[in-house]
C-alpha positions as CSV (number, residue, x, y, z in Angstrom):
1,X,10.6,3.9,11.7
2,X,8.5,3.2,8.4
3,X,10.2,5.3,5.4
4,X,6.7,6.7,3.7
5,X,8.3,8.1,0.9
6,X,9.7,4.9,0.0
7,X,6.6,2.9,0.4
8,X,5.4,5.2,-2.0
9,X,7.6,4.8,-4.7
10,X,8.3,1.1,-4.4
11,X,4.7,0.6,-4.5
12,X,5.0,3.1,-7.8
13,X,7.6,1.1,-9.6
14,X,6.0,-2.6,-8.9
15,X,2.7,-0.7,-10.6
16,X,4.4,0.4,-13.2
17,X,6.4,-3.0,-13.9
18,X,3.4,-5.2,-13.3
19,X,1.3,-3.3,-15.7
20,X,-1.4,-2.0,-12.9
21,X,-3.3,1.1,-12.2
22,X,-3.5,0.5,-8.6
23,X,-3.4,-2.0,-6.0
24,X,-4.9,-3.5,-2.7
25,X,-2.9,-3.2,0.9
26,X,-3.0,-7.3,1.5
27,X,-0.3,-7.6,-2.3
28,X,0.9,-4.3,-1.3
29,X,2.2,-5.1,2.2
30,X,3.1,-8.6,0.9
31,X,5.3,-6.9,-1.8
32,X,6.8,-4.3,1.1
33,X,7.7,-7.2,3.7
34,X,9.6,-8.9,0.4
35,X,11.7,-6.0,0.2
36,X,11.8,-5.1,3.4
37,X,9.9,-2.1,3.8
38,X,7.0,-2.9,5.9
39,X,6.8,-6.3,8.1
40,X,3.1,-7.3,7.4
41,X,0.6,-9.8,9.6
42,X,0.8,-13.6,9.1
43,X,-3.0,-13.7,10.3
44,X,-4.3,-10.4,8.7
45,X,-2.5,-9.5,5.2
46,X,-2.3,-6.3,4.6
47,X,-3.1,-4.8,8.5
48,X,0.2,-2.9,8.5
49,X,-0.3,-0.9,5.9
50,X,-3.9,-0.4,6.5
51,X,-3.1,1.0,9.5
52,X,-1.0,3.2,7.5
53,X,-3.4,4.6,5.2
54,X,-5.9,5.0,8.2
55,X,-3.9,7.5,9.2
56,X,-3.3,9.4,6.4
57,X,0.3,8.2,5.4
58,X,-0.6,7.4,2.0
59,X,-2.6,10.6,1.2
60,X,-3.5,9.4,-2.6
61,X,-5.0,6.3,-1.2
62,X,-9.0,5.6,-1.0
63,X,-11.7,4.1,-0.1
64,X,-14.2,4.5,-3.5
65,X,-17.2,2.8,-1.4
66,X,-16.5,4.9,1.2
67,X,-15.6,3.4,5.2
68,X,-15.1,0.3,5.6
69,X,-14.4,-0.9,2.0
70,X,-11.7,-1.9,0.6
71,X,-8.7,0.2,0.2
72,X,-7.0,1.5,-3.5
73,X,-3.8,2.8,-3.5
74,X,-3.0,4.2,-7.5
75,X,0.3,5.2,-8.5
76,X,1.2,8.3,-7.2
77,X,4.7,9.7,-8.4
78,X,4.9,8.0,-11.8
């Protein structure tokens, strides 16, 4: 079962110590398989958690150029 709250706020704190606004799912889900959060895809970065945020998981998460572009999840807690 994938914790979303923690996703959340791991995601929050590696924003917050790397100095970024926001970030994309493939250094996301790379970051969340290092900690062991979220397994991600050896031959699609990032597909986990995109099918995360296709679903609504990550509520503060968008798509600025609308479907089909690229993902931006911004902190959302801190």
């Amino acid at each position: 079962m994938v914790n979303i709250k923690a996703i959340i706020k791991a995601l929050d704190e590696y924003l917050i110590k790397e100095g970024k606004a926001s970030i994309g799912p493939p250094e996301a889900n790379e970051y969340l398989e290092k900690i062991g959060l979220l397994n991600d895809s050896s031959t699609r970065p990032g597909l986990p958690l995109r099918r995360l945020l296709r679903n609504g998981d990550l509520p503060h998460a968008n798509q600025p150029g609308g479907k089909g572009t690229e993902w931006i999840i911004p902190k959302y807690y801190i």
